[in-house]
GUMAR-336479 format. One line per 5 residues: number of its first residue (from 1); their letters; for each residue x, y, z of N, C-alpha, C, O, CB. Coordinates in nm, 3 decimals. Each point is the difference from the previous one (the first is absolute). Last residue first. Glycine has a CB too. Layout:
NUM	A	X:Y:Z:X:Y:Z:X:Y:Z:X:Y:Z:X:Y:Z; ...;
***
This chain:
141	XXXXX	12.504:-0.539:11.402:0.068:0.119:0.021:-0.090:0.041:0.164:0.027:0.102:0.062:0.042:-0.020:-0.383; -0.225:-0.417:-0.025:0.165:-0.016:0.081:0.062:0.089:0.102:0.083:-0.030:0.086:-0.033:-0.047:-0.289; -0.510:0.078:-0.086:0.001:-0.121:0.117:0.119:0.018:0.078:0.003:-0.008:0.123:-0.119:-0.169:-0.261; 0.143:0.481:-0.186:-0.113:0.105:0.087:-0.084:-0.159:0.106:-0.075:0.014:0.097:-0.004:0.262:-0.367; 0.358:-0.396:-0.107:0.101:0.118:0.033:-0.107:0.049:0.145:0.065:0.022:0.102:0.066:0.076:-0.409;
136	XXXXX	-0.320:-0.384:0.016:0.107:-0.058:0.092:0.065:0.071:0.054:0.050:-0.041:0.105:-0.033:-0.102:-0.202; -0.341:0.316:-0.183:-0.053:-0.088:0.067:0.132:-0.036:0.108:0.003:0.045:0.115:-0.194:-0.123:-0.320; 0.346:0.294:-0.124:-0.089:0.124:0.052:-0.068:-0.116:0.122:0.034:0.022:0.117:-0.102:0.185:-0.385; 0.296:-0.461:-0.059:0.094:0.076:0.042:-0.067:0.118:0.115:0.074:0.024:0.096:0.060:-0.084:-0.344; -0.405:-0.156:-0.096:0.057:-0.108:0.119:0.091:0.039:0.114:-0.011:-0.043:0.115:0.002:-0.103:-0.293;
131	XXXXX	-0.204:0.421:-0.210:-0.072:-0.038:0.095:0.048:-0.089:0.123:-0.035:0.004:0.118:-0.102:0.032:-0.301; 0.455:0.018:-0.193:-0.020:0.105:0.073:-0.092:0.000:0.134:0.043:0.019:0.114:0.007:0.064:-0.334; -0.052:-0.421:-0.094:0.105:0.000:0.079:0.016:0.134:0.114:0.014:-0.001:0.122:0.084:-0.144:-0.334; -0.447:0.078:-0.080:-0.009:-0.126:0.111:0.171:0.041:0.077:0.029:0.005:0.119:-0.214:-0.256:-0.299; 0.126:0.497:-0.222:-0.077:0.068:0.132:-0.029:-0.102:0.085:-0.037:0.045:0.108:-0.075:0.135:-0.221;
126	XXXXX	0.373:-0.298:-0.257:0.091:0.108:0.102:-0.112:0.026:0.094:0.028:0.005:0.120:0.151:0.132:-0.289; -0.319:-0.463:-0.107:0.129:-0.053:0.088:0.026:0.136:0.030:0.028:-0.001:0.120:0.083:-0.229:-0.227; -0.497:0.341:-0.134:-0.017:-0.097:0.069:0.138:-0.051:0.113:-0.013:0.009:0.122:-0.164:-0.052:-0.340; 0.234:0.367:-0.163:-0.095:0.049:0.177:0.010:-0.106:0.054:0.089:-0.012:0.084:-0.283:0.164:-0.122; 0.382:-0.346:-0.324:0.074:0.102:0.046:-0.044:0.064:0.139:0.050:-0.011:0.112:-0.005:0.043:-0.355;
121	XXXXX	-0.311:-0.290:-0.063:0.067:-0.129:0.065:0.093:0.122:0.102:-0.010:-0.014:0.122:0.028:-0.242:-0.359; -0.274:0.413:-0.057:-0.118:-0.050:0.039:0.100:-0.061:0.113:-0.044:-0.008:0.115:-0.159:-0.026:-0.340; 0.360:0.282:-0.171:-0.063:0.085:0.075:-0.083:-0.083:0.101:-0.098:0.066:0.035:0.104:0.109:-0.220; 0.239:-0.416:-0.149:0.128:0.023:0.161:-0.141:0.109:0.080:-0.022:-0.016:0.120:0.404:0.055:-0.253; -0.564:-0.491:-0.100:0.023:0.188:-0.037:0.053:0.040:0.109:-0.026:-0.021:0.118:-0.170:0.092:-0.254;
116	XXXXX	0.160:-0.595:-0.025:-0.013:0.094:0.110:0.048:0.105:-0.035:0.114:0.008:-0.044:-0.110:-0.145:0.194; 0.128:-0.284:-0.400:-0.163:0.101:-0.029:-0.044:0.109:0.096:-0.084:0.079:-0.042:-0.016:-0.289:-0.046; 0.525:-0.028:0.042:-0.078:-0.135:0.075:-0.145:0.081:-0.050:-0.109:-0.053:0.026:0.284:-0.064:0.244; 0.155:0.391:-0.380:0.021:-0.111:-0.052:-0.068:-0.116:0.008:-0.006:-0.089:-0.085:0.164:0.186:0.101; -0.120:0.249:0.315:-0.089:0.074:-0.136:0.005:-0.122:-0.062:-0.101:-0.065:0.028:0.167:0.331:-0.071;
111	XXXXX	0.144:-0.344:0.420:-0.119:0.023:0.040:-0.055:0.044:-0.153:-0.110:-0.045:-0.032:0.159:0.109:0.314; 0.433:-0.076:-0.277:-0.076:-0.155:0.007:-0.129:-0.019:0.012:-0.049:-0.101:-0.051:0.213:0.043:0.144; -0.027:0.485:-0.070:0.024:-0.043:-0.141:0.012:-0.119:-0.004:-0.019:-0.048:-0.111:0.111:0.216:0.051; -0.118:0.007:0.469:-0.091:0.063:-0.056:0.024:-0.032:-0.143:-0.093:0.055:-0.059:0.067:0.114:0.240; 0.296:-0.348:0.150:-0.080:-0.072:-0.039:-0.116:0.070:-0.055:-0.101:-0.069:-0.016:0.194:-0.080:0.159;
106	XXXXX	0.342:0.332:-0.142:0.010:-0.174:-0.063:-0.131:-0.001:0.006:-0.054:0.002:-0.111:0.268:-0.146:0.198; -0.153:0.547:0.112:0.050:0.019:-0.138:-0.045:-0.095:-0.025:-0.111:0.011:-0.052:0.289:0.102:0.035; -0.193:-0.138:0.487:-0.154:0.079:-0.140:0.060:0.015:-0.122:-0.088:0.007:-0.086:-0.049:0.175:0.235; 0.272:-0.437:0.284:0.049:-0.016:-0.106:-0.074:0.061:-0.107:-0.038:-0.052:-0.105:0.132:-0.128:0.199; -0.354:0.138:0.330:0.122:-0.001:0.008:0.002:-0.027:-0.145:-0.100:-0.035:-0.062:0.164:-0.029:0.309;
101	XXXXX	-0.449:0.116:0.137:0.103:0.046:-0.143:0.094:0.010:0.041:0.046:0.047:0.104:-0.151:0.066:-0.229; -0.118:-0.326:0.421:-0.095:-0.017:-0.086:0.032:0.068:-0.122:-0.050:-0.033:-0.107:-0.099:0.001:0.282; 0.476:-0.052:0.132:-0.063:-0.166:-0.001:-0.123:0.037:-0.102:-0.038:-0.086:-0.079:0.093:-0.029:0.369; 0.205:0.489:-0.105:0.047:-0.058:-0.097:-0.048:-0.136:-0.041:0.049:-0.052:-0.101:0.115:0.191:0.163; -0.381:0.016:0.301:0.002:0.143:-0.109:0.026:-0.079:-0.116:-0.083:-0.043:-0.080:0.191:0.263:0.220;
96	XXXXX	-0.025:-0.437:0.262:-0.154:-0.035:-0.055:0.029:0.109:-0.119:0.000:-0.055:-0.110:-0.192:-0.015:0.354; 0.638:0.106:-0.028:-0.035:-0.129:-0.056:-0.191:0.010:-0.066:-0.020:-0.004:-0.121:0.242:-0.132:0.337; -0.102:0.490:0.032:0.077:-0.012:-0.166:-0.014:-0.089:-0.022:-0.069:-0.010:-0.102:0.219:0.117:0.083; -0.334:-0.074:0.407:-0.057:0.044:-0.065:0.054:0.011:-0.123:-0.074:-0.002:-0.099:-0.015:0.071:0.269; 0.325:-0.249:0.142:-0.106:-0.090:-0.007:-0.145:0.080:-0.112:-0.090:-0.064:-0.054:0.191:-0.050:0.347;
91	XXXXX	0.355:0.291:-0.132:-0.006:-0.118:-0.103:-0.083:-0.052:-0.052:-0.001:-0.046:-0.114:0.121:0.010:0.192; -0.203:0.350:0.266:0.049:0.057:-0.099:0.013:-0.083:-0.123:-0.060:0.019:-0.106:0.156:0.115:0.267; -0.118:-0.233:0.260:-0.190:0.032:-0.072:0.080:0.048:-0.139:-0.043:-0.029:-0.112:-0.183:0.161:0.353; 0.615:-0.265:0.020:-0.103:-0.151:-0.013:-0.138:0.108:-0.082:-0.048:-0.041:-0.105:0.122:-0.173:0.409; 0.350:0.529:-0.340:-0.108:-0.045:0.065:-0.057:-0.179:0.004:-0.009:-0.051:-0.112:-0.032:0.320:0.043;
86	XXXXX	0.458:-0.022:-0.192:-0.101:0.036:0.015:-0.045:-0.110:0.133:0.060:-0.101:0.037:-0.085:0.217:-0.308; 0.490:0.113:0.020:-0.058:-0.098:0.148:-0.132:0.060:0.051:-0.018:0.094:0.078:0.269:-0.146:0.022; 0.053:-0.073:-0.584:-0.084:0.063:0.080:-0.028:-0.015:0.129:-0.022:-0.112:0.047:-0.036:0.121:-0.218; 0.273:-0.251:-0.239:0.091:0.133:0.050:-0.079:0.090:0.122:0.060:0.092:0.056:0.045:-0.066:-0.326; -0.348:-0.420:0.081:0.118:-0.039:0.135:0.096:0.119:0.001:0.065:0.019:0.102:-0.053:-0.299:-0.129;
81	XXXXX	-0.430:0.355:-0.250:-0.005:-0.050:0.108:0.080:-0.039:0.102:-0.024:0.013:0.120:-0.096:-0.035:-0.240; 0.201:0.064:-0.344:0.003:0.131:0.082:-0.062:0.014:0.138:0.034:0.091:0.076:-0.036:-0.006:-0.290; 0.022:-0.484:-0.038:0.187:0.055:0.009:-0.026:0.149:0.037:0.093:0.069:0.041:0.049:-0.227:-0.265; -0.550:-0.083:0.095:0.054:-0.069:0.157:0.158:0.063:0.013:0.065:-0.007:0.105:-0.214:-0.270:-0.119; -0.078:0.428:-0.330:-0.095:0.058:0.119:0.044:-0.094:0.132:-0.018:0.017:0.120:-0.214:0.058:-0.294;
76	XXXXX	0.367:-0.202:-0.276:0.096:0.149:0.062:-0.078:0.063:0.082:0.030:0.117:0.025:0.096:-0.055:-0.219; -0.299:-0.455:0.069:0.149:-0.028:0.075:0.056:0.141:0.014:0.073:0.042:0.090:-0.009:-0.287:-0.200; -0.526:0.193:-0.093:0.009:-0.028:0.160:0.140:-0.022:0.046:0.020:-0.008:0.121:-0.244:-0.102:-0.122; 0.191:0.419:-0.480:-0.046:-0.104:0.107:0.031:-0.081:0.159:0.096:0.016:0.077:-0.124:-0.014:-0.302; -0.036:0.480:-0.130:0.122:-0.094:-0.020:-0.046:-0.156:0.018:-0.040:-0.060:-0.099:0.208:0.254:0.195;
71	XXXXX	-0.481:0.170:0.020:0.070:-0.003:-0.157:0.119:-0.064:-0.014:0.048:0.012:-0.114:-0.134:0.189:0.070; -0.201:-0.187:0.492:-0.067:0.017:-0.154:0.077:0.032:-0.099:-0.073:0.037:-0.092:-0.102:0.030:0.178; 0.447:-0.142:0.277:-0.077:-0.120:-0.047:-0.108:0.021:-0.095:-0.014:-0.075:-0.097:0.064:-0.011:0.301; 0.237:0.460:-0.080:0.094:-0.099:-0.058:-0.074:-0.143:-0.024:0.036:-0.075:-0.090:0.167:0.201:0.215; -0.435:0.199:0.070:0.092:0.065:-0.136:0.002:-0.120:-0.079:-0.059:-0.052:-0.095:0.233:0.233:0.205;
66	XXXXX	-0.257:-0.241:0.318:-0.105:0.005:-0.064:0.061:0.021:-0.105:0.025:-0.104:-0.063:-0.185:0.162:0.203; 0.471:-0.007:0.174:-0.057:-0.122:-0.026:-0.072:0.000:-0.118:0.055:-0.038:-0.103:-0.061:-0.004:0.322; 0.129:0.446:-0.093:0.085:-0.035:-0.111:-0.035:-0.154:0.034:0.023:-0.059:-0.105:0.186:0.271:0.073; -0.438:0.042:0.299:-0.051:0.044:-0.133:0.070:-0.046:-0.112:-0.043:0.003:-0.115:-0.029:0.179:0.217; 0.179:-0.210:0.383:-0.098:-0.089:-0.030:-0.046:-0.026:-0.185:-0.031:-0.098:-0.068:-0.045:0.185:0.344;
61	XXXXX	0.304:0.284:0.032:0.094:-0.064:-0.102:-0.087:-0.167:-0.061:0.037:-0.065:-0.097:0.227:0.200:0.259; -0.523:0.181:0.148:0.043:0.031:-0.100:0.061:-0.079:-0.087:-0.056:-0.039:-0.103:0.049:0.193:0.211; -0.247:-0.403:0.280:0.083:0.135:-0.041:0.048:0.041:-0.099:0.044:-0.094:-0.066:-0.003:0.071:0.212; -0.517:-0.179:-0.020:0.119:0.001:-0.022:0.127:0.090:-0.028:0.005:0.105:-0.065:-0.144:-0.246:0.034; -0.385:0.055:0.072:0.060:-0.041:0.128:0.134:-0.068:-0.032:0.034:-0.112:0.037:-0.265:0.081:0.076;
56	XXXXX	-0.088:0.213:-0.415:-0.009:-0.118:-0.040:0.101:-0.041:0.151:0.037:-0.117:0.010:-0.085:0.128:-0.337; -0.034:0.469:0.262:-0.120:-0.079:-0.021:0.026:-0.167:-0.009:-0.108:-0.056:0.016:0.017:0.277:-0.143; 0.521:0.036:0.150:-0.102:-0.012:0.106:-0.140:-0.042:-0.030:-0.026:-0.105:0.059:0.156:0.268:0.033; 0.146:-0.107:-0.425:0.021:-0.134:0.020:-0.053:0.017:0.170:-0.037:-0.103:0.056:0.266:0.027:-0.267; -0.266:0.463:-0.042:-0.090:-0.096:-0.083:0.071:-0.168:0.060:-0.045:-0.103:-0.051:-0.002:0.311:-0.216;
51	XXXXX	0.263:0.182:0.465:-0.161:0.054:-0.004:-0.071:-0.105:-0.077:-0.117:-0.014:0.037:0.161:0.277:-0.041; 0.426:-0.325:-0.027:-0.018:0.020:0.129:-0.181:-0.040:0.009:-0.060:-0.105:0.021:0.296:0.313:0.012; 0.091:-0.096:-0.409:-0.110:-0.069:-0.012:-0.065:-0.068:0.166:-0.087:-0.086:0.007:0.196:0.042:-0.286; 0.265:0.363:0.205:-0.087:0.058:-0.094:-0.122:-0.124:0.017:-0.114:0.044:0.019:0.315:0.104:-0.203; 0.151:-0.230:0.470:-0.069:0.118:0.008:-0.123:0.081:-0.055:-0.090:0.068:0.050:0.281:-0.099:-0.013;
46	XXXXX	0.090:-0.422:-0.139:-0.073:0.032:0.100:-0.101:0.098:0.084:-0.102:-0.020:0.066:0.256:-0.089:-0.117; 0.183:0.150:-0.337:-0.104:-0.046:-0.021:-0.088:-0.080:0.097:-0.112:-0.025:-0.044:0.224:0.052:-0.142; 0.280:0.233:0.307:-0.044:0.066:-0.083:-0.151:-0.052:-0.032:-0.100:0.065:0.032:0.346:-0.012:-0.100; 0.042:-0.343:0.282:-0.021:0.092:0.112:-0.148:0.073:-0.073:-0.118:-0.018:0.031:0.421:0.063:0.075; -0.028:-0.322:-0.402:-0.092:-0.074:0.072:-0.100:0.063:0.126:-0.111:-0.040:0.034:0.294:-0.125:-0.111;
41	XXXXX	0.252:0.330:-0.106:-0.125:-0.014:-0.135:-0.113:-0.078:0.066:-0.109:0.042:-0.038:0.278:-0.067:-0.187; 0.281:0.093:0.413:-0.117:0.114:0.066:-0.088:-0.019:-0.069:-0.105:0.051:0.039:0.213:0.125:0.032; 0.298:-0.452:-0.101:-0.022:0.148:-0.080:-0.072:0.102:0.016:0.011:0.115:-0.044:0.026:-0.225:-0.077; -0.066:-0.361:0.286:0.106:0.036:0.080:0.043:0.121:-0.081:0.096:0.049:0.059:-0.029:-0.286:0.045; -0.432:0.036:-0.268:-0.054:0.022:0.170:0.179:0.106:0.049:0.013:0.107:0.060:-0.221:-0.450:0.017;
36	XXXXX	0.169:0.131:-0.478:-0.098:0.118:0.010:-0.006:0.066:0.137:-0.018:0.113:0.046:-0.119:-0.226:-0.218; 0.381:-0.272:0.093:0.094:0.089:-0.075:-0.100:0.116:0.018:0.051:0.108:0.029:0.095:-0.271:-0.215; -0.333:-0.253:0.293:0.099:0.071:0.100:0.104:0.109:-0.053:0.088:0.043:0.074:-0.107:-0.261:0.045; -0.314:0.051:-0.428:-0.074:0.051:0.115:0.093:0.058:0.125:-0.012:0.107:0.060:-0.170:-0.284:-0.134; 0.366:-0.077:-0.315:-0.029:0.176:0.003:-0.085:0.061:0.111:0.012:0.114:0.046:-0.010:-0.126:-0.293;
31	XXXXX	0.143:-0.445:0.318:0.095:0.071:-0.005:-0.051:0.131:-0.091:0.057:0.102:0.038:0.109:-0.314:0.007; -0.438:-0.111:-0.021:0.008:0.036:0.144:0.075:0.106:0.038:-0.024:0.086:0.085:-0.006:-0.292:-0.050; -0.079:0.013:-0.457:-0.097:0.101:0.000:0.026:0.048:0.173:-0.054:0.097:0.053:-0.142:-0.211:-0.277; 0.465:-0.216:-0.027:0.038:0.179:0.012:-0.108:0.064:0.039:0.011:0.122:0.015:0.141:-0.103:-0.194; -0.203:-0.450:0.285:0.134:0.031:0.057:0.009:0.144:-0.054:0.022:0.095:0.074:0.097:-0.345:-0.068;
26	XXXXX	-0.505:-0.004:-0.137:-0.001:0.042:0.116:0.133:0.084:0.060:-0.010:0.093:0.080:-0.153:-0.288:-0.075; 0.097:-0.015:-0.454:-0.095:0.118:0.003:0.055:0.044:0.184:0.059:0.105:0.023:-0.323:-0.208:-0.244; 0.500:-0.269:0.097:0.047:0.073:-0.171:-0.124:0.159:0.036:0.031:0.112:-0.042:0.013:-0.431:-0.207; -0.054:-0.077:0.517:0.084:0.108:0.054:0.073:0.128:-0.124:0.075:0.098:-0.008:-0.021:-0.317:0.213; -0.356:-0.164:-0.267:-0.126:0.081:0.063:0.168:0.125:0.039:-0.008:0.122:-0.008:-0.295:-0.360:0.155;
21	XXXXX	0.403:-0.154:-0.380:-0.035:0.095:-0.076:-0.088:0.142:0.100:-0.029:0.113:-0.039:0.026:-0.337:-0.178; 0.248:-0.094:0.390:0.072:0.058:-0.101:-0.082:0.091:-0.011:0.006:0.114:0.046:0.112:-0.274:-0.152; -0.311:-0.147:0.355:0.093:0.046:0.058:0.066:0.153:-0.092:-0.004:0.117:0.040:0.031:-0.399:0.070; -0.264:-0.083:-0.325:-0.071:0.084:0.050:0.079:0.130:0.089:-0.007:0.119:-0.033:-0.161:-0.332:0.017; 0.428:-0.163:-0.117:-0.029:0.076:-0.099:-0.102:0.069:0.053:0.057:0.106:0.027:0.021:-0.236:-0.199;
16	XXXXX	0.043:-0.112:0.466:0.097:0.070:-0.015:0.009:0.083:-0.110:0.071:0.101:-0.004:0.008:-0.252:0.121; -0.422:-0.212:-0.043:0.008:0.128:0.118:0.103:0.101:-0.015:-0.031:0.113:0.038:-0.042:-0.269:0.125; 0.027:-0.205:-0.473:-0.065:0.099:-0.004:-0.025:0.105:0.120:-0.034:0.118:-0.004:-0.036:-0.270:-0.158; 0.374:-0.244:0.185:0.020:0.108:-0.107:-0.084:0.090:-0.040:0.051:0.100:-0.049:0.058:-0.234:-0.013; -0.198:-0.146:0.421:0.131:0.096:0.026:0.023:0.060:-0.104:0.023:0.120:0.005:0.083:-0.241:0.138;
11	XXXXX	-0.408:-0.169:-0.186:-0.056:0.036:0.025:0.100:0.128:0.049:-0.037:0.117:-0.013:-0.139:-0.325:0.014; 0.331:-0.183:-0.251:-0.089:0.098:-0.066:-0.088:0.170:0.085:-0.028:0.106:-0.057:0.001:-0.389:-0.075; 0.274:-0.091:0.360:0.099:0.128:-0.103:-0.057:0.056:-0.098:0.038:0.106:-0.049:0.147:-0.210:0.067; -0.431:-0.191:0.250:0.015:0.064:0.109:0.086:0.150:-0.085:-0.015:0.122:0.008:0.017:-0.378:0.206; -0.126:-0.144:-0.445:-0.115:0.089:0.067:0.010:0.089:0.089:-0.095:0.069:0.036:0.003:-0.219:-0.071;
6	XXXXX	0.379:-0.220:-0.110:-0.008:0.137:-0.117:-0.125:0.069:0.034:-0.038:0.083:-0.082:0.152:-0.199:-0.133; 0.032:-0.159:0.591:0.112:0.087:-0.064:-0.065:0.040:-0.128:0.007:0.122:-0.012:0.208:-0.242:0.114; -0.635:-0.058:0.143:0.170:-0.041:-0.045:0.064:0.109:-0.032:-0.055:0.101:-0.045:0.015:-0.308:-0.055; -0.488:0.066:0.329:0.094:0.126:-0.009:0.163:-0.072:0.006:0.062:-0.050:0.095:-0.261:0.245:0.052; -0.335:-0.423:-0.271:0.135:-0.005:0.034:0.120:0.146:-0.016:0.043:0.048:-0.105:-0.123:-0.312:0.031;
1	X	-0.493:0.122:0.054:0.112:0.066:-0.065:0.121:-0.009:0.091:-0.005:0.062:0.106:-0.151:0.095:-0.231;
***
């Protein structure tokens, strides 16, 4: 295979469209996160979910990652990720978490559709995830 000019502008043009589109989720989800944070809203919900993101060897404000990746998806879990100044274990445990759920609205109704019962598929990805999170959290920490 030969790499030519329309292979190369094809390939620029989809990078720049990807580009696009991924900043269409990541960019505001960074900017409310820093809008939360810089309002005290982020302080607040750190606090309150403090006690349940310690078991998984994380800090509080941690809780609006997850949030934001089990029900939105992995880009507004990466745009709340960079308003943040988490941890290497820290990342590293949101990342495996979100790697085993993620996007539960979309793919629990892609999951039923395919024949899979959300009551079967749901425990399953949140408690691996969860389980995963408790495991790594208590390797990292």
């Amino acid at each position: 295979m030969t790499v030519d000019g329309a292979i190369l502008r094809r390939g620029l043009y989809k990078g720049i469209v990807t580009t696009l589109e991924l900043s269409k989720v990541i960019i505001p989800t960074a900017v409310a996160v820093t809008f939360l944070d810089a309002s005290g809203g982020l302080e607040i919900l750190a606090e309150w979910f403090a006690p349940l993101m310690g078991w998984l060897g994380l800090p509080g404000e941690a809780a609006v990652v997850l949030f934001s990746g089990y029900f939105i998806n992995l880009y507004a879990a990466i745009g709340s990720m960079t308003a943040m100044n988490l941890s290497m274990e820290a990342m590293i445990i949101l990342a495996v978490m979100l790697g085993l759920c993620h996007s539960m609205i979309v793919e629990l109704a892609i999951s039923k559709k395919a024949g899979c019962p959300v009551s079967y598929i749901l425990p399953l990805r949140l408690g691996m995830s969860l389980f995963m999170g408790v495991l790594l959290g208590g390797m990292l920490q």
